[in-house]
C-alpha positions, 0 to 999 in steps of 0.5 A, a space after each residue: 424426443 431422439 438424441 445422439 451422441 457420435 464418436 469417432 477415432 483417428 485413422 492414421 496408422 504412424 506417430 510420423 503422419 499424425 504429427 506431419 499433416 495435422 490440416 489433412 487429418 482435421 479435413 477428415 475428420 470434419 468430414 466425418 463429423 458432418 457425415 454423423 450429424 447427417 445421419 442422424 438428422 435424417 433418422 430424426 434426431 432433435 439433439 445430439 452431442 459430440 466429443 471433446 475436440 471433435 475435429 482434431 487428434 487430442 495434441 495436448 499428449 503431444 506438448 508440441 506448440 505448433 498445435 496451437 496454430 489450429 485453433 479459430 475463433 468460433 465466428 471465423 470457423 468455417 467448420 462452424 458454419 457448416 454445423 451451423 447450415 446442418 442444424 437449421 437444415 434438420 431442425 437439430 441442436 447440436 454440441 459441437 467441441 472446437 478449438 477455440 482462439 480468442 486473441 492470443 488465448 486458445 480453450 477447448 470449447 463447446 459450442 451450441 447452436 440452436 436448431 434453427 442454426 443461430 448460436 446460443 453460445 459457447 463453454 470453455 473447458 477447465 483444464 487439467 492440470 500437468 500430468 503424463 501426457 496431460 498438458 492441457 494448461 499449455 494449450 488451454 485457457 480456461 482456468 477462471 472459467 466454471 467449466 459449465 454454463 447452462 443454455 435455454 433452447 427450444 427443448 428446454 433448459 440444458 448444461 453443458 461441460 466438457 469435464 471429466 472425473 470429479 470435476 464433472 460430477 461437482 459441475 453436473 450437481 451444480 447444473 441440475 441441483 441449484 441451475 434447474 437443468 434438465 439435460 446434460 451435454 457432456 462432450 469428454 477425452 477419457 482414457 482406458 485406464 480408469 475402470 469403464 464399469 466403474 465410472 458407468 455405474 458412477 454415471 448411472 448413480 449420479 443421475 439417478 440421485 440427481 434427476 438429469 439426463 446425459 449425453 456423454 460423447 467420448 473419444 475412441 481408440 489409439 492416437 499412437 502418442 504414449 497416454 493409452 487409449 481413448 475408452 469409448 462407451 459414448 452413452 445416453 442416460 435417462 434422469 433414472 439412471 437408464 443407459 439407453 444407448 451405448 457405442 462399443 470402445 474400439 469403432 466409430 459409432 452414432 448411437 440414439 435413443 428416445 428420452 421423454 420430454 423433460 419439462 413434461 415429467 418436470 410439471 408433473 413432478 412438480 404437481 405431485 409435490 404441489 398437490 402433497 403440499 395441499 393434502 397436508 394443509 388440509 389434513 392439519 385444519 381436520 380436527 384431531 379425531 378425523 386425522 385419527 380415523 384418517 390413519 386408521 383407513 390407511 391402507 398398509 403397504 404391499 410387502 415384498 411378496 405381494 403382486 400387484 
């Protein structure tokens, strides 16, 4: 199956005209957004995945409250409902990353809608704590939420979190490891200052070791308030570790890639290990003497010279 991941940066050239016309710039970028998930509806793609508040520059690093007027609870969205019209029209499951009201309380949120458009639900991030332009706990509830929540769609079973740093790799051990999940959607806000080559290597380790595929979708470029700059790299691993797909750090970009159907490779693995599990009976009913000759004909591994 195709999936994909988009990114895309903010396009105001002053801090002026960011923090004056907030609507205008969310108008944009929703735009934007349904352009790429357009694109890659009509190229094929089955899933695809965008980065963490999608719609809107990252206002935590700004610690103005006024942000908070933005967010909408997800059934009142109007954006939403535009999403939600794409992936019935395209037949694609798309992660879309909102900000979120409900009540008084906002949460940045991911929202899954299923290829025929419906719903399948919504996870809230875990915010960070009070940092350098960190000021996450003040525009976002979330801290009795997991941070993760998993979602049986038409393409399997897949999780979702909008973490980063070693909460993601603690969500993404729980996702695959105890909750049975094939696929990750990860939508994320990662700065320059970490070490891009370490953390894709990181990646790459961790879902090898694990046995999950990844879609990470990260933001790209200056937002001109004082934190850096967003890293880019929105990538596609395959459960091998494989980067199959990778955007650049400094441009809007939609990347795809072809990974296998997970619950095909799942079976097989499982039949393998079924299988091993028989032989191992069998062998242990043989009496002592056929176990002995059994080994003798055992064929010795190739050494590392050999070709096959």
């Amino acid at each position: 199956m195709k999936l994909a991941a988009y990114q895309q940066q903010i396009r105001v050239d002053s801090l002026e005209k960011l923090e004056s016309s907030p609507k205008k710039i969310q108008a944009e970028l929703r735009e934007r957004a349904l352009a790429g998930i357009r694109s890659a509806g009509e190229l094929g793609v089955r899933a695809i995945c965008l980065q963490e508040l999608c719609d809107l520059p990252y206002f935590p690093a700004s610690n103005q409250p006024r942000w908070r007027e933005l967010a909408e609870p997800l059934t009142e969205n109007p954006f939403v409902r535009k999403i939600r019209a794409a992936a019935r029209a395209f037949g694609m499951l798309i992660v879309l990353p909102v900000f979120e009201r409900e009540g008084e309380q906002t949460f940045s949120s991911a929202i899954v809608i299923e290829e025929d458009g419906s719903v399948l639900g919504a996870v809230r991030k875990y915010p960070v704590g009070r940092g350098a332009g960190y000021f996450e706990k003040d525009f976002f509830g979330g801290e009795r939420e997991p941070g993760y929540a998993v979602f049986e769609a038409k393409l399997g079973r897949i999780g979702v979190t909008l973490s980063r740093g070693g909460q993601f790799f603690k969500a993404a051990e729980k996702l695959a490891g105890e909750l049975g999940v094939e696929l990750i959607f990860n939508p994320r806000s990662q700065l320059t200052s970490l070490s891009q080559g370490v953390l894709e290597v990181e990646l790459a380790r961790h879902a090898r070791e694990w046995g999950y595929g990844l879609l990470m979708a990260n933001r790209v470029g200056s937002e001109l308030w004082p934190i850096g700059e967003w890293s880019g790299g929105s990538l596609i691993l395959d459960r091998n570790g494989v980067i199959l797909s990778q955007a650049s750090a400094i441009q809007d970009e939609l990347i795809m890639a072809r990974m296998g159907d997970s619950r095909i490779e799942v079976s097989a693995r499982a039949g393998l290990r079924l299988l091993s599990q028989v032989q191992a009976k069998l062998q242990a009913r043989l009496p002592a003497t056929a176990r002995v000759l059994l080994k003798k004909k055992k064929r010795p591994a190739p050494s590392s010279t050999e070709t096959t």
